[in-house]
Backbone bond lengths (Angstrom), bond angles and torsions (degrees), N, CA, C in turn:
res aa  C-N    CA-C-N  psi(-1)  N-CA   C-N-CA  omega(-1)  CA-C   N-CA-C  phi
1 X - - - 1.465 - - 1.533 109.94 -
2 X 1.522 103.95 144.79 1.607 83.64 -167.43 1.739 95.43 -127.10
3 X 1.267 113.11 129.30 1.640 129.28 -160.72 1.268 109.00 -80.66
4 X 1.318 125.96 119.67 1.684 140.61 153.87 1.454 95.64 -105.73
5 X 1.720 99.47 134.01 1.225 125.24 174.36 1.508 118.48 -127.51
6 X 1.496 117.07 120.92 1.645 105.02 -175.76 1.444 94.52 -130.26
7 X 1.385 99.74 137.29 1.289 130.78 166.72 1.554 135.91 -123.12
8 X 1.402 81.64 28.41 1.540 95.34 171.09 1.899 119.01 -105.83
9 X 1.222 106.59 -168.26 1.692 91.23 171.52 1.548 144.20 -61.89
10 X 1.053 141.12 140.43 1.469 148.71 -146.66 1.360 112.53 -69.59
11 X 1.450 106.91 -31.72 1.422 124.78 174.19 1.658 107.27 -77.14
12 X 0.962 137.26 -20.44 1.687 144.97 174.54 2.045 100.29 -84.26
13 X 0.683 105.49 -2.23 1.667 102.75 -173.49 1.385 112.69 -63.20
14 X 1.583 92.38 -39.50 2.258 80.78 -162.47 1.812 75.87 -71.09
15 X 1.086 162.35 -77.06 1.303 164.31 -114.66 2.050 90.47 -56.97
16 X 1.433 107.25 -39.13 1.490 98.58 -155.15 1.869 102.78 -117.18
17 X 1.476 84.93 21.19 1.851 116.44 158.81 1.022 82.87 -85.68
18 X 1.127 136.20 -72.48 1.729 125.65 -124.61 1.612 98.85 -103.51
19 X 1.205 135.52 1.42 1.516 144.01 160.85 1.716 92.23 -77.73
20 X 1.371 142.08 -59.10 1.064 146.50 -78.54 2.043 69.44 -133.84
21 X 1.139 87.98 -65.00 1.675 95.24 179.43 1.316 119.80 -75.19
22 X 1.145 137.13 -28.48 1.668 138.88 146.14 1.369 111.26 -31.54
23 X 1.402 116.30 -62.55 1.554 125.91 -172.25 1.628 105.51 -53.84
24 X 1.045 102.38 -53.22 1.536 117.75 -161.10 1.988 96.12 -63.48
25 X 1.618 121.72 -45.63 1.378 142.62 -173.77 1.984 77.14 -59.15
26 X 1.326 102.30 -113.36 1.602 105.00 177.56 1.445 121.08 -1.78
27 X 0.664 106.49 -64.74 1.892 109.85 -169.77 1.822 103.28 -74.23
28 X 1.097 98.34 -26.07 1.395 92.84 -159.94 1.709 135.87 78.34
29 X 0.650 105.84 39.62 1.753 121.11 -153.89 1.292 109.81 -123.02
30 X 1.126 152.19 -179.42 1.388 156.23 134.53 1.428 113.83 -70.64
31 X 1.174 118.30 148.95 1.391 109.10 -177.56 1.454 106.52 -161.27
32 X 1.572 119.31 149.87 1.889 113.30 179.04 1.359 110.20 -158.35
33 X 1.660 98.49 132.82 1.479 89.48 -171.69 2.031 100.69 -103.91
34 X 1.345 118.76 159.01 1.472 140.64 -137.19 1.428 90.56 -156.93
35 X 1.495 97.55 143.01 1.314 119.03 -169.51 1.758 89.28 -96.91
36 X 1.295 133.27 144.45 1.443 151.58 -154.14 1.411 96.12 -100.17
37 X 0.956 148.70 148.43 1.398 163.25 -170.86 1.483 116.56 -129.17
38 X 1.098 114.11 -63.76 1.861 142.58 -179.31 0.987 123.59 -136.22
39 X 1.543 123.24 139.05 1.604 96.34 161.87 1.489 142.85 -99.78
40 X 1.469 100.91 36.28 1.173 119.18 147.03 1.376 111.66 -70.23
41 X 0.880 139.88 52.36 1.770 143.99 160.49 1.493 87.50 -129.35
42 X 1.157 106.00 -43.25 1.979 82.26 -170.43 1.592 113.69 -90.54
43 X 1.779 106.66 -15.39 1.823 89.97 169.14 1.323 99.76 -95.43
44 X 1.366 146.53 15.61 1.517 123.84 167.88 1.789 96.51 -110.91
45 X 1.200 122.63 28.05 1.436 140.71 -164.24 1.515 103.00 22.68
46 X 0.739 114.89 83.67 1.920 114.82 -177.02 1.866 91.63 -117.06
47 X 1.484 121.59 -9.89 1.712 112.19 163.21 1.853 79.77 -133.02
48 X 1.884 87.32 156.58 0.756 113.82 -146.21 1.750 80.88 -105.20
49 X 1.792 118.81 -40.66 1.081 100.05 -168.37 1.832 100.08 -139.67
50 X 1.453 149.45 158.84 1.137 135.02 -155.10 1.274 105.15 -159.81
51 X 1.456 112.92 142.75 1.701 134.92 171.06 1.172 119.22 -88.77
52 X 1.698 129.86 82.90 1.757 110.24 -137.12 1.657 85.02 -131.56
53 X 0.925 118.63 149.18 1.796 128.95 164.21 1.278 120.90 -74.11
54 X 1.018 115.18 106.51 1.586 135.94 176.75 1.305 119.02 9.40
55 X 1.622 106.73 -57.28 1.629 123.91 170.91 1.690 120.63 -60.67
56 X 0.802 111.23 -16.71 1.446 98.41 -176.24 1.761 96.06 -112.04
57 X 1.636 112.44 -31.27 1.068 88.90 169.48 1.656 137.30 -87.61
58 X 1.264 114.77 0.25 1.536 123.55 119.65 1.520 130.19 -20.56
59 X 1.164 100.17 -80.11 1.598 107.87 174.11 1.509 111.67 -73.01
60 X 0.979 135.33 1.21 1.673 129.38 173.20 2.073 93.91 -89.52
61 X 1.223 95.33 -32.09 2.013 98.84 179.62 0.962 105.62 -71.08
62 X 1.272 102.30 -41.48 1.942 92.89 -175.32 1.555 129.07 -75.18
63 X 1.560 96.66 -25.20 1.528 103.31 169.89 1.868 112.54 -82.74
64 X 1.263 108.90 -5.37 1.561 112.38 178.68 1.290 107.45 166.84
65 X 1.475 115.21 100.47 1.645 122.73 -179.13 1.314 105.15 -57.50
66 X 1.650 146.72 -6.58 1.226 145.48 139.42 1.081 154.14 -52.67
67 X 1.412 108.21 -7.07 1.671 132.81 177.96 1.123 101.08 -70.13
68 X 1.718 129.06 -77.98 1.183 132.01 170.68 1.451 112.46 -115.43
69 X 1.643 92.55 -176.26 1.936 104.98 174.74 2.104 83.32 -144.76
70 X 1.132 88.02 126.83 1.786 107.41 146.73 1.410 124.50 -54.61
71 X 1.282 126.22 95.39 1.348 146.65 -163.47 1.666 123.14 -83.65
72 X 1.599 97.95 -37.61 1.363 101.68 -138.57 1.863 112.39 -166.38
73 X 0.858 147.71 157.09 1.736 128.41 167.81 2.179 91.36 176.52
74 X 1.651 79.16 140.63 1.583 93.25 177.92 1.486 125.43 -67.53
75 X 1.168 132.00 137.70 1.462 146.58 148.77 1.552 111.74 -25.29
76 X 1.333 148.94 82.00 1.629 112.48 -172.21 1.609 97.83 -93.26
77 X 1.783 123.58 124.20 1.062 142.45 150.00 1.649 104.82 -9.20
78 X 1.735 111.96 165.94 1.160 134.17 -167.13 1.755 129.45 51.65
79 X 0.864 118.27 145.44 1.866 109.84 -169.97 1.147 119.51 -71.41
80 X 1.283 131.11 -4.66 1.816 123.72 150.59 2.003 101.11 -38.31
81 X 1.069 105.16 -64.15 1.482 102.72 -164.49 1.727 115.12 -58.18
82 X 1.181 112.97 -24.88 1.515 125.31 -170.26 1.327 110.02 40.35
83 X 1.256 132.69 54.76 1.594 138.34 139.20 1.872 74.56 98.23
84 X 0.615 151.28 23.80 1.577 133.39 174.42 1.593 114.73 -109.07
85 X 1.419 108.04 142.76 1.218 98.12 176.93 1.935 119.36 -81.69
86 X 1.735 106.74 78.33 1.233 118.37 174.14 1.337 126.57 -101.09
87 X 1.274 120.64 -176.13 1.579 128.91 150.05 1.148 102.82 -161.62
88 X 1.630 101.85 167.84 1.779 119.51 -172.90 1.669 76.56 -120.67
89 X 1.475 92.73 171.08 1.823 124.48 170.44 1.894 93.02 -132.29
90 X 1.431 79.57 114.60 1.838 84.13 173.70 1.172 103.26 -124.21
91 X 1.601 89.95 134.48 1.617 119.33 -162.67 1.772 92.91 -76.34
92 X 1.025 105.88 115.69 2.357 122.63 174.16 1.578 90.81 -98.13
93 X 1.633 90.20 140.69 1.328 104.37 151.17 1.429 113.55 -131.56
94 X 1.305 137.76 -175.62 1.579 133.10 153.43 1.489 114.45 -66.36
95 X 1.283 108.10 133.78 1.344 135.64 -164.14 2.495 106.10 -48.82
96 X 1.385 83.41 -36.98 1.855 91.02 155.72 1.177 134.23 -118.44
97 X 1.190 110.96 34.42 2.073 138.23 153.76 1.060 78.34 -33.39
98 X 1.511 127.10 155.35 1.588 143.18 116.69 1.768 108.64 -58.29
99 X 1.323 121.61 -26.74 1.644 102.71 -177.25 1.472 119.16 -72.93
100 X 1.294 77.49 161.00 1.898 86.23 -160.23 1.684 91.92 -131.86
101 X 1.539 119.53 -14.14 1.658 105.57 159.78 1.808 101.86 -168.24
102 X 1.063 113.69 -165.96 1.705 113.27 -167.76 1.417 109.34 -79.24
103 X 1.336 112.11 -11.26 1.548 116.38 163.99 1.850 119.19 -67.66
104 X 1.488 105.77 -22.38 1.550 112.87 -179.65 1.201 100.24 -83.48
105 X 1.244 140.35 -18.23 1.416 142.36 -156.79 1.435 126.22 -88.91
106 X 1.770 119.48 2.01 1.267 112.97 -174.88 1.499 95.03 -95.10
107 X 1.052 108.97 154.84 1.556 161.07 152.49 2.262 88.16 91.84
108 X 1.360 101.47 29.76 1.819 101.72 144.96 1.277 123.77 -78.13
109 X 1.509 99.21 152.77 1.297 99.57 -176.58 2.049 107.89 -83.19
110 X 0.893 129.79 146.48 1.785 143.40 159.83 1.265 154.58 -129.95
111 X 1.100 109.75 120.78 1.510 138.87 -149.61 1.920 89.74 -75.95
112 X 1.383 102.32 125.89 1.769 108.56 156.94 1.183 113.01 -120.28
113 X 1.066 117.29 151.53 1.863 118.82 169.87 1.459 115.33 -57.03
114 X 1.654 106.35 -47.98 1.817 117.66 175.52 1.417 92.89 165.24
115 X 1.306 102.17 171.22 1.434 104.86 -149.84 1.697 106.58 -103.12
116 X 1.324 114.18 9.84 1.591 117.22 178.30 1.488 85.38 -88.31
117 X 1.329 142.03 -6.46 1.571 129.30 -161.10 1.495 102.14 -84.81
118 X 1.373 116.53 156.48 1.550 125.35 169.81 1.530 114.42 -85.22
119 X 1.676 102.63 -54.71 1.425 104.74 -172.44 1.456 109.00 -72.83
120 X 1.723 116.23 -33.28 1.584 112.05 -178.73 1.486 114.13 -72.96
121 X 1.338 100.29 -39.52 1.389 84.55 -174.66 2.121 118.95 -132.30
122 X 0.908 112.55 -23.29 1.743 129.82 173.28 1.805 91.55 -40.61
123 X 1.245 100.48 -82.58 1.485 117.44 175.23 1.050 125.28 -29.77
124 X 1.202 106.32 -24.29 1.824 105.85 -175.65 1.492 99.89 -97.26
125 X 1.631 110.93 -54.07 1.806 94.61 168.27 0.946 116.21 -71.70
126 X 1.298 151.45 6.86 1.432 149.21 133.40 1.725 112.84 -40.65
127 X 1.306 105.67 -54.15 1.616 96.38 -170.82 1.536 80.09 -81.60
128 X 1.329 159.38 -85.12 1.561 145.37 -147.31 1.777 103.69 -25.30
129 X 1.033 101.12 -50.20 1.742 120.86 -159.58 1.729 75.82 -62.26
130 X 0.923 131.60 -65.45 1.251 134.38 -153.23 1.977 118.58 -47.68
131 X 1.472 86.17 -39.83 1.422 110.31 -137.48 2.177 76.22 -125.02
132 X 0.965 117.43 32.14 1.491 128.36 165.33 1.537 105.61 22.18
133 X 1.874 108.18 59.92 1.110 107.65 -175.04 2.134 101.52 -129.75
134 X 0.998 137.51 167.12 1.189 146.92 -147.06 1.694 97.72 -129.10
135 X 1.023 104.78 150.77 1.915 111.71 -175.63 1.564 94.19 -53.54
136 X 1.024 113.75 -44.81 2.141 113.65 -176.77 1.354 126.63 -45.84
137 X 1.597 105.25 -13.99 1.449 124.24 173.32 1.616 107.54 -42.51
138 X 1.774 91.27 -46.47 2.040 87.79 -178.79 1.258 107.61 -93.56
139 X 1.707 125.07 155.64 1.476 92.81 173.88 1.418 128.82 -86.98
140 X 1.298 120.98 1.67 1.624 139.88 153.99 1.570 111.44 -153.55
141 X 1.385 99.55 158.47 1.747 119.74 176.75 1.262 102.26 -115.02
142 X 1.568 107.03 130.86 1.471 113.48 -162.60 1.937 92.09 -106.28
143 X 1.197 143.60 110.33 1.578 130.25 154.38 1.483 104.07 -46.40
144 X 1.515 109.46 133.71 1.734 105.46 160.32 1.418 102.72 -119.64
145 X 1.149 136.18 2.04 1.548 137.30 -161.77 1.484 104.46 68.35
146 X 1.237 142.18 -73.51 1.419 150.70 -176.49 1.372 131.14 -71.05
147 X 1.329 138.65 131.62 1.539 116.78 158.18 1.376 120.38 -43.03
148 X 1.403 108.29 -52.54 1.322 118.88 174.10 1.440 130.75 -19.00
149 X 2.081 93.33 -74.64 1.499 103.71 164.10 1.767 124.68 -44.95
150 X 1.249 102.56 -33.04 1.365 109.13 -174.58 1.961 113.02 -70.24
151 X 1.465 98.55 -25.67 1.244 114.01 -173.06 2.072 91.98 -71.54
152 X 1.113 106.22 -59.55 1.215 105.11 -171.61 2.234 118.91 -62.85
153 X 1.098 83.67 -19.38 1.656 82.43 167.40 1.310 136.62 -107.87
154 X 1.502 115.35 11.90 1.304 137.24 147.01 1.137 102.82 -90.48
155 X 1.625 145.86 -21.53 1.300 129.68 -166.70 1.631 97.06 -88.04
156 X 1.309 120.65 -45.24 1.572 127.60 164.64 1.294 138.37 -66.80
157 X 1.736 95.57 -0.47 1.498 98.26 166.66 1.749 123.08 84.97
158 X 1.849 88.73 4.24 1.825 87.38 -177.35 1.048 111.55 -103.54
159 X 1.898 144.24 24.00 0.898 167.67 50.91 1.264 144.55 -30.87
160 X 1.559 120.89 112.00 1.326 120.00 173.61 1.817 133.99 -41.89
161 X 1.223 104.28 -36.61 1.632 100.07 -177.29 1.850 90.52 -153.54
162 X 1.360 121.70 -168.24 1.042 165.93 129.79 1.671 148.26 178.29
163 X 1.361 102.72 153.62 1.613 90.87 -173.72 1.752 119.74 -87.59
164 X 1.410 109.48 151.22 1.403 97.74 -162.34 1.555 103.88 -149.43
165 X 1.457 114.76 134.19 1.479 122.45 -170.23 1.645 102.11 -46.91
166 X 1.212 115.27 114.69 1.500 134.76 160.45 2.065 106.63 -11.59
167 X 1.663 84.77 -75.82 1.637 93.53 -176.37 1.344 101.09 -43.79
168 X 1.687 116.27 -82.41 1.346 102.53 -152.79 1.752 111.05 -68.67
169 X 0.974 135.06 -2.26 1.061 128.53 157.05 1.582 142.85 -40.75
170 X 1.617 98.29 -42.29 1.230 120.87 155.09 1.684 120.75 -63.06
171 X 1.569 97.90 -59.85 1.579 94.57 167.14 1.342 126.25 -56.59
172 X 1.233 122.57 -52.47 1.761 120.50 150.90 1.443 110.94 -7.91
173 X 1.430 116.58 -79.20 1.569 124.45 177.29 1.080 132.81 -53.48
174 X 1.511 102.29 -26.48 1.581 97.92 179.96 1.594 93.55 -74.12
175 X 1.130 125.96 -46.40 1.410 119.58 -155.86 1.228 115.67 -96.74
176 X 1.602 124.19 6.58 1.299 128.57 144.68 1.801 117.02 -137.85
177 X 1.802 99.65 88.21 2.021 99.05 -153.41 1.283 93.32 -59.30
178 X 1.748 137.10 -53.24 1.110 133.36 -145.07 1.338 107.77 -33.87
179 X 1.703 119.77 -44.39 1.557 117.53 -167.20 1.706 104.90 -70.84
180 X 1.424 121.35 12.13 1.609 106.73 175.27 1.518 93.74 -57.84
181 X 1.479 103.41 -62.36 1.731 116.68 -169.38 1.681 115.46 -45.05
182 X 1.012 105.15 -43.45 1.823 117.26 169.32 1.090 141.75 -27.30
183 X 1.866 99.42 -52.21 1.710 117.51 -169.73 1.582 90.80 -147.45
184 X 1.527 90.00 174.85 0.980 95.81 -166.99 1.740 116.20 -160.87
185 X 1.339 132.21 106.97 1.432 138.13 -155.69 1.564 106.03 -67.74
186 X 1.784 115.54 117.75 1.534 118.34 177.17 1.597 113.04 -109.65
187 X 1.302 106.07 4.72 1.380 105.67 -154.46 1.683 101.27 -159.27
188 X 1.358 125.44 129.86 1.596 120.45 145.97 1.228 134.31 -120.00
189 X 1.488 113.85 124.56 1.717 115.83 -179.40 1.434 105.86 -67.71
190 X 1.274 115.09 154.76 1.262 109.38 149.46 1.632 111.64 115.10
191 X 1.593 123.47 -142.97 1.171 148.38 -13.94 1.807 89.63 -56.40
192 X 1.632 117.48 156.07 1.262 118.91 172.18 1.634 102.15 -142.77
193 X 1.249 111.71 151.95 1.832 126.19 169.23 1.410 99.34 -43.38
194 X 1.462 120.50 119.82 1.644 130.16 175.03 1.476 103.16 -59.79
195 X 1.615 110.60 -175.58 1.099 121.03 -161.80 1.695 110.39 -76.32
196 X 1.191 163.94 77.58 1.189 146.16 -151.82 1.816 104.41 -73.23
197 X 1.941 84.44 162.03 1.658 112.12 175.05 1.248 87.44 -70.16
198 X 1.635 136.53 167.18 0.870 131.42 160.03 1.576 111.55 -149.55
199 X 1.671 120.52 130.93 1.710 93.90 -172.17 1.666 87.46 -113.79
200 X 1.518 105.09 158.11 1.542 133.26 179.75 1.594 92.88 -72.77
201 X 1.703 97.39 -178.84 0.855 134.42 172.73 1.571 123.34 -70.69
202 X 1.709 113.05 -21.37 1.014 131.97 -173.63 1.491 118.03 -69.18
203 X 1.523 102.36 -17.15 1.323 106.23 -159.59 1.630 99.44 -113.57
204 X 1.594 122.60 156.21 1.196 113.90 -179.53 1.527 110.49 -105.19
205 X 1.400 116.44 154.42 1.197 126.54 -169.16 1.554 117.47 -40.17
206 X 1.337 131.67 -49.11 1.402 124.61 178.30 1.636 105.16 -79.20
207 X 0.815 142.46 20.80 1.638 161.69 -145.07 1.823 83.27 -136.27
208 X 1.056 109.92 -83.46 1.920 116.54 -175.52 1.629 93.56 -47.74
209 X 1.339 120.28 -65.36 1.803 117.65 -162.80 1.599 93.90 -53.94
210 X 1.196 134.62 -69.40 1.385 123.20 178.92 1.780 128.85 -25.18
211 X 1.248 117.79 -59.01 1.153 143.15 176.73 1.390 112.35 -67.15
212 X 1.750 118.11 -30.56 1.688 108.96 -174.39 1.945 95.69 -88.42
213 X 1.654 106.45 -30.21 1.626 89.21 162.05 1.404 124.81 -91.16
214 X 0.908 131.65 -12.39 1.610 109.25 139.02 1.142 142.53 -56.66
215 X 0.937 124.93 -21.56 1.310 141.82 -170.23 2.165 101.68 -90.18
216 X 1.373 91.69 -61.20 1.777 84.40 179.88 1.717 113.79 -82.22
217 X 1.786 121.05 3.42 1.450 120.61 154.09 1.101 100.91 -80.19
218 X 1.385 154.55 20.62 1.312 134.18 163.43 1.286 131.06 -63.83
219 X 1.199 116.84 -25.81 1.506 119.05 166.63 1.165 126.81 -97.64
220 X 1.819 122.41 27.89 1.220 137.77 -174.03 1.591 97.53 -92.43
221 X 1.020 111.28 -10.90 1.845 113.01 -157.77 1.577 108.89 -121.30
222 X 1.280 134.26 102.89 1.852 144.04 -149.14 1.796 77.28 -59.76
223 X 1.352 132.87 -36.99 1.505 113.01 -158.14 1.869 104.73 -84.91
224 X 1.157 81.15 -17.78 2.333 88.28 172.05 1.757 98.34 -94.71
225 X 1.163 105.31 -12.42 1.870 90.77 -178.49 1.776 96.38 -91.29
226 X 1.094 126.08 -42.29 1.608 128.44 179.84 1.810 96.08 -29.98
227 X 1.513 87.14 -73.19 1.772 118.34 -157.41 1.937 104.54 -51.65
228 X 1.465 119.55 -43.40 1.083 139.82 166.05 0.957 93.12 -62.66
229 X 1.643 161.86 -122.39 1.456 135.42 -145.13 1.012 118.69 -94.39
230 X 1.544 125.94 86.01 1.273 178.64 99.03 2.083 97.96 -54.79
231 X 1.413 104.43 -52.06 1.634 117.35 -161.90 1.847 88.85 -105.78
232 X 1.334 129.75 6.38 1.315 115.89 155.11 1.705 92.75 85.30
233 X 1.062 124.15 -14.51 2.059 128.35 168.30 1.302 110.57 -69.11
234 X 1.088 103.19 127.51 2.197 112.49 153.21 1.452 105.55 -76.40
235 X 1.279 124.73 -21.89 1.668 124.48 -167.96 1.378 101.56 160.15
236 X 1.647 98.78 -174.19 1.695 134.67 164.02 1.250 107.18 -93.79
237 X 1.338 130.14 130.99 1.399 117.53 143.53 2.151 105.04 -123.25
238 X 1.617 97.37 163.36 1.379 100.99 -170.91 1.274 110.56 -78.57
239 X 1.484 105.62 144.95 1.818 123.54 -179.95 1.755 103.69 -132.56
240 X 1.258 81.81 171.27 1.737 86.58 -166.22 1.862 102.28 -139.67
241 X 1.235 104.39 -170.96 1.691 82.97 -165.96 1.667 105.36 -86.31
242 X 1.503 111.05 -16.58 1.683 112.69 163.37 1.968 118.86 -54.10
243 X 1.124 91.89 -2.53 2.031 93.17 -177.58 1.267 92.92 -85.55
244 X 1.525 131.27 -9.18 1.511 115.90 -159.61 1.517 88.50 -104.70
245 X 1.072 147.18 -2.11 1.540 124.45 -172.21 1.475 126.05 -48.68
246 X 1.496 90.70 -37.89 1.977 91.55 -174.42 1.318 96.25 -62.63
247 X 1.112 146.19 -44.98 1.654 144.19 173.45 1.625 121.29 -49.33
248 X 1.439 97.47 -28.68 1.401 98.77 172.93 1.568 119.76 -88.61
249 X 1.638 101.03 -28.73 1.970 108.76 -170.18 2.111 72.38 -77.07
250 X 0.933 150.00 -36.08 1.770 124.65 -170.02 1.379 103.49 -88.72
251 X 1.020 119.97 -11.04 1.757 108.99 175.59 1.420 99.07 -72.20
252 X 1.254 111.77 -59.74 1.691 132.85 -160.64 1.437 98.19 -57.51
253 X 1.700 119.55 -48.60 1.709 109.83 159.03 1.539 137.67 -70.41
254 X 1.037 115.79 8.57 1.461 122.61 176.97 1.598 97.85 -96.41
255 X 1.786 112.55 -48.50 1.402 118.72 177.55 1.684 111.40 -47.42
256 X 1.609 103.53 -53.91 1.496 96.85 176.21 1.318 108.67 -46.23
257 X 1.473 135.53 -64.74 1.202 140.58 -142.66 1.319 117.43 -83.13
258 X 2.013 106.54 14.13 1.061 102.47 -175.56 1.691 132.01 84.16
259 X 1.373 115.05 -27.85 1.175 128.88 -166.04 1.706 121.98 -56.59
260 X 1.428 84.98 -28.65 1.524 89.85 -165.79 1.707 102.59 -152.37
């Protein structure tokens, strides 16, 4: 059986169904994708291949450029992205905030998904680090586990702001519109390197080359292009572990600044 693990948001899932089941169709193999727990599944290789957020897979290189390799990362649809495999973190507030940009925003309260995240949270001490400001800037950081959740407590007003991955943000809305009216975007982090495919250690090298071209022919086929924007993607195209630097020059400045 051969293991896909995603640990990204809940709303991105059917997208890494249909990677997950392609591979498995192609190869011929059995194959199942599993919701990620730790990432001790990917250094004791117990998945074979993973949907991981930039930041940790950063920090999984740095603790051992052998854990994983960066394979692979989605297209996100509409011309903000310009065919690149990017994303923004756009800073939401409630739809009757008084802020009008990230300068109105100190001593608000802010919502993160968790703190291994890039877009929820790296990014944000990235711009502090930037902007020679100290975690106290907000007057608390709320964990919600999810973008999602985070989406819903700026839309209700029980949080002042948070920043939230571009893509699923959109998908968020489509699949719950009421919050268009709710919140409302004053600010964008970023553009930053999207989330990459990533395969372990578990797997052997012509095992990864197989899987990173399957994976970026997926949108060669009208019945993988339907299913792909359904998930808001034009495709995969291939990345390598040099696509992650901008993630690493903002880790490495938050570290200076103390932040984290």
């Amino acid at each position: 059986m051969l293991v896909f693990a995603t640990y990204l948001a809940p709303c991105l899932k059917p997208l890494y169904q249909l990677v997950t089941d392609t591979v498995g169709e192609e190869l011929g193999r059995p194959t199942r994708l599993v919701d990620g727990t730790s990432l001790d599944q990917l250094r004791q290789g117990e998945v074979g291949f993973a949907f991981l957020c930039g930041l940790p897979y950063v920090r999984l290189r740095r603790e051992d450029p052998s854990l994983v390799d960066a394979i692979a990362a989605p297209v996100v649809s509409e011309v903000r992205y310009g065919g690149r495999p990017i994303y923004f973190s756009d800073v939401i507030v409630p739809r009757d905030s008084p802020a009008k940009a990230w300068g109105d925003l100190r001593g608000a309260s802010w919502a993160y998904n968790e703190p291994d995240s890039h877009s929820g949270y790296l990014v944000t001490l990235s711009r502090l680090a930037e902007t020679a400001e100290r975690a106290t800037y907000f007057s608390r950081w709320d964990p919600t586990g999810f973008h999602e959740r985070s989406i819903e407590m700026v839309a209700r007003g029980e949080v002042g702001a948070s920043a939230i991955d571009s893509h699923v943000l959109e998908l968020a809305l489509r699949n719950r519109p009421a919050n268009r009216d709710r919140i409302r975007v004053i600010d964008v982090l970023g553009p930053s390197t999207i989330q990459p495919l990533v395969a372990t250690r578990a797997v052997s090298e012509s095992l990864k080359r197989d899987v990173a071209e399957i994976v970026v022919a997926l949108g060669d086929r009208p019945e993988h292009r339907e299913r792909l924007q359904r998930s808001l993607v034009d495709g995969f195209v291939t990345v390598d572990d040099g696509s992650y630097a901008d993630i690493r020059r903002m880790l490495a400045a938050a570290e200076a600044a103390r932040l984290c």
